[in-house]
Structures are given as structure tokens and as C-alpha cells.
C-alpha positions in Angstrom: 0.0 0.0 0.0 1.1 3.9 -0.7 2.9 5.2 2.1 -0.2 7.5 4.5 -0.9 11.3 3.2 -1.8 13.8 5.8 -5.6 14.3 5.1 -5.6 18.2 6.3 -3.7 21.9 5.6 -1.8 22.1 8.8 -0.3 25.3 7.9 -4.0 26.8 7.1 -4.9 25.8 10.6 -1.9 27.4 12.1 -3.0 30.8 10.1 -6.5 30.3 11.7 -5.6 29.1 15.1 -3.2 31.8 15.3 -6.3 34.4 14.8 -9.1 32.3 16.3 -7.7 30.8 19.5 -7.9 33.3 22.5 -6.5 30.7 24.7 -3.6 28.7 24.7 -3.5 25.7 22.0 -4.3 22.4 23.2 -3.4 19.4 22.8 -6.9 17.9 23.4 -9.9 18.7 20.8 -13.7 20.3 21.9 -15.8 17.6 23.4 -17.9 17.6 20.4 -15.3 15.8 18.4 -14.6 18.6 16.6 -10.7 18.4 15.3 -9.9 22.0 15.2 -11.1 25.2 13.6 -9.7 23.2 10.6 -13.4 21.8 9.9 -14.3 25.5 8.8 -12.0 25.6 6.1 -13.5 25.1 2.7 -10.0 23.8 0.3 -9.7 20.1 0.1 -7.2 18.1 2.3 -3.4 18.1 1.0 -0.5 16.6 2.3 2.4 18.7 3.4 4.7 17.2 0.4 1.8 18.1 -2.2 1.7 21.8 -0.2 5.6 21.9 -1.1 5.0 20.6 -4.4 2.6 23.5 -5.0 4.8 26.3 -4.2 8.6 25.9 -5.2 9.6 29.1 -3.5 11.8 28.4 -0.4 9.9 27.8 2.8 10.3 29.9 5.5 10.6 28.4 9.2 8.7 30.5 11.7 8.2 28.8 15.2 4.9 29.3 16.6 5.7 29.1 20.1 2.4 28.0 22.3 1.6 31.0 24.2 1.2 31.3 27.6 -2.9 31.2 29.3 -4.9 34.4 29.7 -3.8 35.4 33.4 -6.3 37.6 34.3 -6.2 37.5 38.0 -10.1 37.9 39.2 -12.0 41.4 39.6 -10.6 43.5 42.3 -13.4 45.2 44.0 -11.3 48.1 44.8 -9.5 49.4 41.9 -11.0 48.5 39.0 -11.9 51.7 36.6 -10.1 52.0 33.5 -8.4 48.2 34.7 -9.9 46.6 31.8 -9.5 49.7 29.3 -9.3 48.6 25.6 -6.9 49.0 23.1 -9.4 48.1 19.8 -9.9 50.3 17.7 -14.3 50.6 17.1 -13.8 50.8 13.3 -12.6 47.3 13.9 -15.7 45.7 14.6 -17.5 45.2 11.6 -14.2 43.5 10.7 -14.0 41.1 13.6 -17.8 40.3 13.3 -17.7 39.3 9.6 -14.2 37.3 10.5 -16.1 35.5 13.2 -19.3 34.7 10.8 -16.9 33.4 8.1 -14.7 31.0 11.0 -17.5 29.6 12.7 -16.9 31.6 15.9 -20.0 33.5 15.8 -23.4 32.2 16.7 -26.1 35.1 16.0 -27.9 35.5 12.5 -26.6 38.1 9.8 -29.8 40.6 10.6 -28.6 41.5 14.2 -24.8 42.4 12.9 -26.3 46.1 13.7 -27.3 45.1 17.3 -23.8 43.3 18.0 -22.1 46.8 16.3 -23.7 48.8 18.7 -23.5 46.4 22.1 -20.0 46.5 21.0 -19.4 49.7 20.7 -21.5 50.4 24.1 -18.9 47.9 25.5 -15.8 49.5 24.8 -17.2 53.0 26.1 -18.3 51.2 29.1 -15.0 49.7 29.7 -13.3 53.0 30.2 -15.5 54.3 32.5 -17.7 51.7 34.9 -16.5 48.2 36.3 -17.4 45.1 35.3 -20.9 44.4 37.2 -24.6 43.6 36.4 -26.1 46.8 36.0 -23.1 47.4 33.8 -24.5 44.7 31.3 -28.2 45.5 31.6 -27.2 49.2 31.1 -26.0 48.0 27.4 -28.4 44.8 26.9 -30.8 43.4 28.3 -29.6 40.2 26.0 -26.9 38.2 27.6 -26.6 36.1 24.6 -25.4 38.7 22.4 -23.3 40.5 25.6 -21.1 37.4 25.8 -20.9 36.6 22.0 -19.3 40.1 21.5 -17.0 38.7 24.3 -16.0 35.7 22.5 -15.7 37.7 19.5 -13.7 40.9 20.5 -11.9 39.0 23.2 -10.0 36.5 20.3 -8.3 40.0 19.9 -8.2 41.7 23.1 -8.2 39.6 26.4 -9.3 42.5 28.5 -12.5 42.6 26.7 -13.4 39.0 27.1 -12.6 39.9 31.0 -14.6 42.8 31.8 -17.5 41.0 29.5 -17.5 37.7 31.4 -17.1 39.1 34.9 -19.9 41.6 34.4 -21.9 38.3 32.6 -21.1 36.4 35.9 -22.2 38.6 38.3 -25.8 38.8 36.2 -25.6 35.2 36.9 -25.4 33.7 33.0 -23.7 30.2 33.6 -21.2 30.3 30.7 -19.1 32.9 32.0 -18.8 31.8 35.4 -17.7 28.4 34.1 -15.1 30.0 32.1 -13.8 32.2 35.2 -14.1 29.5 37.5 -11.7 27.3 34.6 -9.4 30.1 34.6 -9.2 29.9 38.6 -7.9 26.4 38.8 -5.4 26.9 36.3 -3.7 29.1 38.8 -4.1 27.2 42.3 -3.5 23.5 43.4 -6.1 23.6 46.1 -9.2 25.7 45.4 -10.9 27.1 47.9 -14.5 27.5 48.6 -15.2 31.0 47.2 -18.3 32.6 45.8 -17.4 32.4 42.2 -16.7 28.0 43.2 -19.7 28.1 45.4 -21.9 29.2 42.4 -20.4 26.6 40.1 -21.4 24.0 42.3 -25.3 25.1 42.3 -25.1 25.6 38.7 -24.0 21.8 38.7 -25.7 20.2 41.4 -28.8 21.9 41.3 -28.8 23.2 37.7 -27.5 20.6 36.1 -25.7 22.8 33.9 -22.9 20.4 31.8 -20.2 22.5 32.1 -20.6 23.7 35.8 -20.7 19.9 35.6 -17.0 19.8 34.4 -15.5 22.4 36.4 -16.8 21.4 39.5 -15.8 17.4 38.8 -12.4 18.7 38.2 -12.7 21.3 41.5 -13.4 17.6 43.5 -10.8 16.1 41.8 -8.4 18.6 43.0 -9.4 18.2 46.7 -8.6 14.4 46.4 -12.6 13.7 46.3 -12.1 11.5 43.3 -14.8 9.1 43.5 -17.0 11.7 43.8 -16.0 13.7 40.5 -15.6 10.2 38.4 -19.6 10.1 39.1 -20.2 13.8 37.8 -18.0 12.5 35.1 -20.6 9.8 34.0 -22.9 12.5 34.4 -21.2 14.4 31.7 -20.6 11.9 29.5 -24.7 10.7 29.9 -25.3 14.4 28.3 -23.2 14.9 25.8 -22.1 12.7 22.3 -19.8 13.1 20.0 -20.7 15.3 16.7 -18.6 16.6 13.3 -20.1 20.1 13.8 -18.3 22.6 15.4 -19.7 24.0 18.2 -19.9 27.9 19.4 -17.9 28.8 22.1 -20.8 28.5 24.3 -21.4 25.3 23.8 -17.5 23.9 23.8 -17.3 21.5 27.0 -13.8 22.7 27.2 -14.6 26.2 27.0 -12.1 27.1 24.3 -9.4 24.7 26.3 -9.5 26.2 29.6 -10.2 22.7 31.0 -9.7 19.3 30.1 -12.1 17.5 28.3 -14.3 14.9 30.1 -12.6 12.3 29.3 -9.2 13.2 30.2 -10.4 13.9 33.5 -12.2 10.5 34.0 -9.0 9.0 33.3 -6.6 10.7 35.7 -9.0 9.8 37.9 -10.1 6.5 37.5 -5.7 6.2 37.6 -5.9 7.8 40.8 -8.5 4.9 42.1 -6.5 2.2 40.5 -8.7 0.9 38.1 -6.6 0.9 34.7 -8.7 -0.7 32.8 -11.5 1.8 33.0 -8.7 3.8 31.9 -7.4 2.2 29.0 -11.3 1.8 28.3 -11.7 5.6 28.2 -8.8 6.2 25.8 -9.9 4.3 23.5 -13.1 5.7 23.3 -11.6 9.0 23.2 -9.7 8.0 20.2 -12.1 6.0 18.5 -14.8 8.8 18.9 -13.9 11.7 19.9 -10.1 12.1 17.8 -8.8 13.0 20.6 -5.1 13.7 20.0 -3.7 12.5 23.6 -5.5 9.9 23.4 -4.7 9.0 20.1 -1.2 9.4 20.9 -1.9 6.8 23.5 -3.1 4.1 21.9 -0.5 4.4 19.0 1.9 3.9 21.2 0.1 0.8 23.3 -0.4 -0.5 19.2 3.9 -0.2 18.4 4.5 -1.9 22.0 2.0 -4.7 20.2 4.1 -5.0 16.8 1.0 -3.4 15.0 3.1 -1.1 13.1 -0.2 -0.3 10.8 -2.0 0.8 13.8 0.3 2.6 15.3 0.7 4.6 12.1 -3.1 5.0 12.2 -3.3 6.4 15.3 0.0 8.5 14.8 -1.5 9.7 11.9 -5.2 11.2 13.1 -3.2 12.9 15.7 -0.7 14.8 14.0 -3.7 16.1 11.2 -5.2 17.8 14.2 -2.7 19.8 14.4 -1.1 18.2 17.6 2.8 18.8 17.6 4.0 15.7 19.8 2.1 13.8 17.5 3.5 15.6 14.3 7.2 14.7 16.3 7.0 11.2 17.1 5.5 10.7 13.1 8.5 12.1 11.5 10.6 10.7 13.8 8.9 6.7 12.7 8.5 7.2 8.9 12.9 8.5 9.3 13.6 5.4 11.3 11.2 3.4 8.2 14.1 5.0 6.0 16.8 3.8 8.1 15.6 0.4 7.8 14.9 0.2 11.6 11.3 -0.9 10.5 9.8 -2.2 7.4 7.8 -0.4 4.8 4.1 -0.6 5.1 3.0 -2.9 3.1 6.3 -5.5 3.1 6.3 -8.4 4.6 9.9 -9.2 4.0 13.0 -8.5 7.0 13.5 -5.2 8.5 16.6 -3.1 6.9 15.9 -4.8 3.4 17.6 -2.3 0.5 15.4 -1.1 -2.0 18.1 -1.2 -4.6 18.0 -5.1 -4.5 14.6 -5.1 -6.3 16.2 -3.7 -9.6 19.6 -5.1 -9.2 21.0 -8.8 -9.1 22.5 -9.7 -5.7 24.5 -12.3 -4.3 22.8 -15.7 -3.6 23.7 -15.0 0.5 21.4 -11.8 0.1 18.1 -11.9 1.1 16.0 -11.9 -1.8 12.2 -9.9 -1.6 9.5 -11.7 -2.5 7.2 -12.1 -5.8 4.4 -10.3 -4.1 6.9 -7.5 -2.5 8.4 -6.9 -6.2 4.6 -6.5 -7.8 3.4 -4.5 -5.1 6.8 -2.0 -6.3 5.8 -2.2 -9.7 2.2 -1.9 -9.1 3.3 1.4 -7.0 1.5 0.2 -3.9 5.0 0.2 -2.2 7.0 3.5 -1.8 11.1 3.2 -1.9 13.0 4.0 1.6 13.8 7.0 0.6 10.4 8.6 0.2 10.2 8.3 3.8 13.3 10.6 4.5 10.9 13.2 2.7 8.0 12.4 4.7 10.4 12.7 7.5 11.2 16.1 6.8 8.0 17.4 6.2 6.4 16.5 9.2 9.1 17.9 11.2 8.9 20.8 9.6 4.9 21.3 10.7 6.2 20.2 13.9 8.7 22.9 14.2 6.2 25.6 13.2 4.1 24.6 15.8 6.7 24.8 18.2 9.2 22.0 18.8 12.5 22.7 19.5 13.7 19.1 18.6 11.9 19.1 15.4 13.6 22.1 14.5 17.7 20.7 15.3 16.3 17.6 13.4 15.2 19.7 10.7 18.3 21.8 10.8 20.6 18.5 10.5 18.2 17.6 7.6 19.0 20.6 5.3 22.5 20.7 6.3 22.6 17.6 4.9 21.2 18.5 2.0 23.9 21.2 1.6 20.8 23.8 2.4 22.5 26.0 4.6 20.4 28.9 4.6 17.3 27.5 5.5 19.2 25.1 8.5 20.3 28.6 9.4 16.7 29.2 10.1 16.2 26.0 12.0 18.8 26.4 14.6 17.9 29.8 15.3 14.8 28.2 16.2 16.2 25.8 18.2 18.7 28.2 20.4 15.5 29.9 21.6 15.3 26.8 23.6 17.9 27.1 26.7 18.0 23.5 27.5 19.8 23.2 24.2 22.1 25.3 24.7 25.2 22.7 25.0 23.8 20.9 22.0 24.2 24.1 19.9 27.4 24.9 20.6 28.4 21.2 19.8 26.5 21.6 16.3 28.0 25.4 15.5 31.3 24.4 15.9 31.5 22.0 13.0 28.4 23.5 11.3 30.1 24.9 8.2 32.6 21.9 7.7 30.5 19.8 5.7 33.2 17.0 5.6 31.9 16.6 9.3 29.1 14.4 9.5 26.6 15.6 12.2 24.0 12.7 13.3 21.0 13.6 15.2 21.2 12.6 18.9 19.6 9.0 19.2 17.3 10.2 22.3 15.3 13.0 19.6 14.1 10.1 17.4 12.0 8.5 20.0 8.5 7.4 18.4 
């Protein structure tokens, strides 16, 4: 069989997650199965060789670091005018709006764009002046819904507007944006304590059964040890919820834009913490099988090479990196180089590991290894790719790993070109990589034999883990 082709534009994905994603990229998908912002994108899939086939001009490397959570510490009663002042410009907004319509990010129909104009506009005047509370809100809307979609929307591009917007929506008491403040809480303590803001999430789950107060509070139990406890409101969770190809609105994402973990990620720490590893090998594979979700996808592929099934494993590998997922996108490239280096077979061959290519067009000696009848047709057929087409594969998946942010992939990348006499572009990589400090001794190995290309530089043995 033909060696896999990555069935999405990664590098479209970065463009959009880049302007989209308010909050830090994730490893882990919406709960709604949805891969990424990816599903909004209208071109069909390619792989990253066709993308390079495409454009023959040089490609450029740009890391796109993962960037660091919204901090917003909570609403200070005492100072808080002009605290959450905005920077957007109003001319902006009709911009924003129609960018949100066209992503997917917005959730209103086209004939209130004149109401969501003005709230928005009302919202950046109000910001300057009047802290985020209640009669703030109801002083611009009476319609929450709208209030917090020009949150979502406005916020992808200013944090402090999503801030004032959600803590004045929280105090009005709309569930949503106390979830997403109560998310944003735990990400900055290890033992949360019983405030008002964690005290309403509970009500909103126990009482309300509101899903995603649901979440946060499981997780808020989990925290405090209480883990058979929060493995119920888990099964809770999971009762309400299914898995769907549409892409929810941010209201609606279980994750709340990746603030939390998704439900089944939190099942299975805990179910680990109570011993039971089967439940939690059950629950990744669900989460891979139905869900795509890339940790747990990442998972299983490995459980799948630890059982020989290399077509699994490459499966698995496979789903993962499309999302966009850059361990994934690593540990790929790092299996289809170590296909080329013979350390496993190519898909499809049935003969010994390390087998040349070459011998399949050229007579060998009788204590050679021949391939088989079915190995040579399958090459002439082309439903068997030659060693070396796995180098490239190699390289181009460690290239979308590098953009999204891997040091590694980026010295492996570097060594690649080098190779290739491409000096400029490794250039490129390894400034990359020295923006990573605990590679510091590595570099100044690599730059000083660099530029002597009759010194052959190997990648270190412990980057081409799979």
C-alpha cells in the first residue's frame, strides 16, 4: 500500500488558530469531536509534500511558540476603573464580526450584525469608565446572549474585553461565563478554595445541572482528592453529551475554548488515581475511537507499536498529527525516518526489516536476502513507496512540527538541510532551536563544525524517539 498522506492543511490551521484561539492551543480537541477550527476551512485536504509541491519558492521556518494562558487575575473590588480599558480600535468591529461569521466563531444571525455593532461599541465606552458588574450589562443589553458573544468575538483579539465582558456576565448570573472564570481559577491554584465564584459553580451543577458547571466542578473535586465523587459527575457528563462533526460555538464547547480538560481526560486521571486501569485504558480508546482526541490518540498508538502493529500505530500517529497536535506531528516524522533507516519495514512489506530497495532492480549475491514475488509487484504496481520517500516524509512532518513549536523538530530539521547542503534554511532551524535554553550545549556542539560539511553531524539517538 502507498505510504499515508496527511488528510488536512496544517499550515492553514496554524494561520486560523493563530487568529481564532484566544487561549492557549491544546493538545486535546472540543468535546464535540470537533478536530480543530480546521473543519471550517473550505479547500480540500493536501499533504504537506503536495503543499511543497505546489509552491517551489523556499519555505520559510517560523516557530509558533504555544503562548502562555490568559492570566487575568479575578476582579478587584477596589480598583477596578479604567483596569480593563481597551486597546481596539471601534472601526474594527464590523471587521472582527464578519471574520467570526466566516470561521465559525459566531453564533447570531446576519440581521442582528447592527445590534452586536452597537453592544460592541457600548462595551468599549463602558469599559473606560464603569467596572465590570450587572447593572453594567443591563445598562448595554438586556440580552446576555449577544453580551457574551461580543465577548468571545472581540476578546479573540483583546483579552481584557473577554474579562470585563465575562465578569460583568457572571455577576448577572449567566452560567457560561462563570464556568469560564471558575476554569481560569484552577489553572492558577492547586487547592481551590470555597469561594463565591466556586460556590456558584457547584449550584449551577448540582442543582442546575448545567454540563459544564458539571465539568468544572468534577475537576474542582478532583483537586481536593474527592475522586470518587468527581468520576460520578463524570458519568454525568458523559450521559449528556455525544460526540458530533459540527463545530460547536464557544458557548457550547465542554472545554470552554481549552481552559479545561475535556471529560474524558479527566475521567481518566481519575479513574488512575483509584486504581482501576482498565477503565482507563477503556476511556482512551473511546476517546480516540470517537472523539479524535489527539492525547489519546497518541496513547493508543503507542500501546499499538508496543504490540508489533506497526499499521496501527501509524493509524493512530496519523489522526493525531492532522489535528494539528505537535507531539504527534514529532513522534510521526521521527517513525516514517527510522522506516528510511531500515529500523522498520515499509508498510506494506512483509519481508526482513533493513531490506535495501536497490535489490529489487539489481541482481545480488545468492547469500542476500531476496524480496518476494508479491513484495516486487506490489513495487511495480506502486502500492510500495522506496525507503527514501520516507526521509521526505520525514522532513515534512518535522517541519509542521517545528512551526508549531518543537525545538527538537527544529535541530532535526536543521541537520536535515545541512545535509542537503541547504544551509540557509538550517540557518533558520537552529535559530529556532537556540530559543530553547535547555539546548544550549547541543548548539554549541552543532555550531562548531556547522560549516565543515566534511563533518558528519547525526541527530542525537534520544530526539528520534516514536
Amino acid at each position: 500500500m502507498s505510504f499515508a498522506r496527511p488528510p488536512r492543511p496544517l499550515r492553514e490551521w496554524l494561520h486560523l488558530a493563530a487568529a481564532l484561539n484566544p487561549t492557549p492551543a491544546r493538545s486535546s480537541r472540543s468535546f464535540h469531536s470537533t478536530a480543530s477550527r480546521l473543519a471550517t476551512t473550505r479547500r480540500p485536504p493536501r499533504s504537506p509534500a503536495a503543499q511543497r509541491a505546489q509552491s517551489q519558492a523556499p519555505r520559510e521556518v517560523i516557530s509558533r511558540q504555544p503562548t502562555k494562558g490568559d492570566s487575568s487575575s479575578q476582579r478587584n473590588n477596589g480598583n477596578v476603573r479604567g483596569r480593563f480599558s481597551s486597546r481596539l480600535d471601534p472601526s474594527m468591529i464590523p471587521v472582527l464580526r464578519r471574520h467570526a461569521m466566516m470561521s465559525g466563531l459566531g453564533s447570531w444571525s446576519e440581521s442582528r450584525n447592527k445590534e452586536f455593532d452597537s453592544v460592541a461599541c457600548a462595551i468599549l465606552q463602558a469599559m473606560e469608565t464603569n467596572p465590570p458588574t450587572k447593572e453594567s450589562l443591563f445598562a448595554i443589553t438586556k440580552d446576555t446572549d449577544i453580551f457574551v458573544s461580543v465577548g468571545h468575538v472581540l476578546g479573540a483579539h483583546d483579552p481584557n474585553i473577554s474579562s470585563w465582558v465575562f465578569h460583568a456576565a457572571a455577576e448577572a448570573g449567566v452560567g457560561f461565563p462563570a464556568c469560564v472564570l471558575a476554569a481560569r481559577y484552577l489553572r492558577t491554584t492547586q487547592l481551590p478554595m470555597r469561594t463565591s465564584l466556586i460556590n456558584r459553580i457547584e449550584r449551577l451543577a448540582l442543582e442546575h445541572n448545567y454540563a459544564q458547571a458539571i465539568l468544572v466542578h468534577a475537576k474542582v473535586l478532583g483537586m481536593r482528592k474527592q475522586y470518587a465523587e468527581a468520576v460520578a459527575l463524570l458519568e454525568k457528563v458523559q450521559a449528556m453529551t455525544f460526540p458530533s462533526s459540527a463545530l460547536p460555538s464557544p458557548s457550547y464547547d465542554m472545554t470552554m475554548m481549552g481552559l479545561i480538560e475535556p471529560p474524558w481526560e479527566l475521567y481518566a486521571q481519575f479513574k488512575e488515581k483509584l486504581g482501576d486501569q482498565e477503565a482507563v485504558q477503556q476511556t482512551r480508546e473511546m476517546a480516540a475511537e470517537q472523539y479524535g482526541d489527539p492525547v489519546s490518540l497518541r496513547i493508543c498508538a503507542g500501546t499499538r507499536l508496543h504490540q508489533g502493529n506497526l499499521d496501527g500505530y501509524m493509524d493512530y500517529m496519523l489522526k493525531a498529527a492532522s489535528g494539528g497536535d505537535r507531539e504527534a506531528c514529532y513522534r510521526l516524522a521521527n517513525f516514517y525516518y527510522r522506516i528510511y533507516r531500515g529500523e522498520y519495514p515499509i508498510p506494506g512489506q512483509k519481508d526482513s526489516v533493513g531490506q535495501d530497495d536497490a535489490s529489487l532492480s539489481s541482481s545480488s549475491s545468492s547469500s542476500s536476502p531476496r524480496p518476494s514475488l508479491l513484495t516486487r509487484l506490489r513495487y511495480l504496481l506502486g502500492h510500495l513507496r522506496p525507503r527514501q520517500d520516507y526521509r521526505l516524509l520525514a522532513i515534512d512532518w518535522h517541519f509542521q512540527a517545528c512551526r508549531l513549536g518543537s525545538t527538537r523538530s527544529a535541530v532535526i530539521l536543521a541537520l536535515f538541510l545541512r545535509e542537503d547542503r541547504q544551509l540557509i534554511d538550517s540557518e533558520k532551524c537552529l535559530a529556532v532551536a537556540e530559543n530553547d535554553q535547555s539546548l544550549s550545549s547541543l548548539m554549541k556542539k552543532l555550531r562548531s563544525s556547522w560549516y565543515d560539511l566534511d563533518v558528519r553531524l547525526a541527530i542525537p539517538e534520544e530526539f528520534l524517539w516514536v
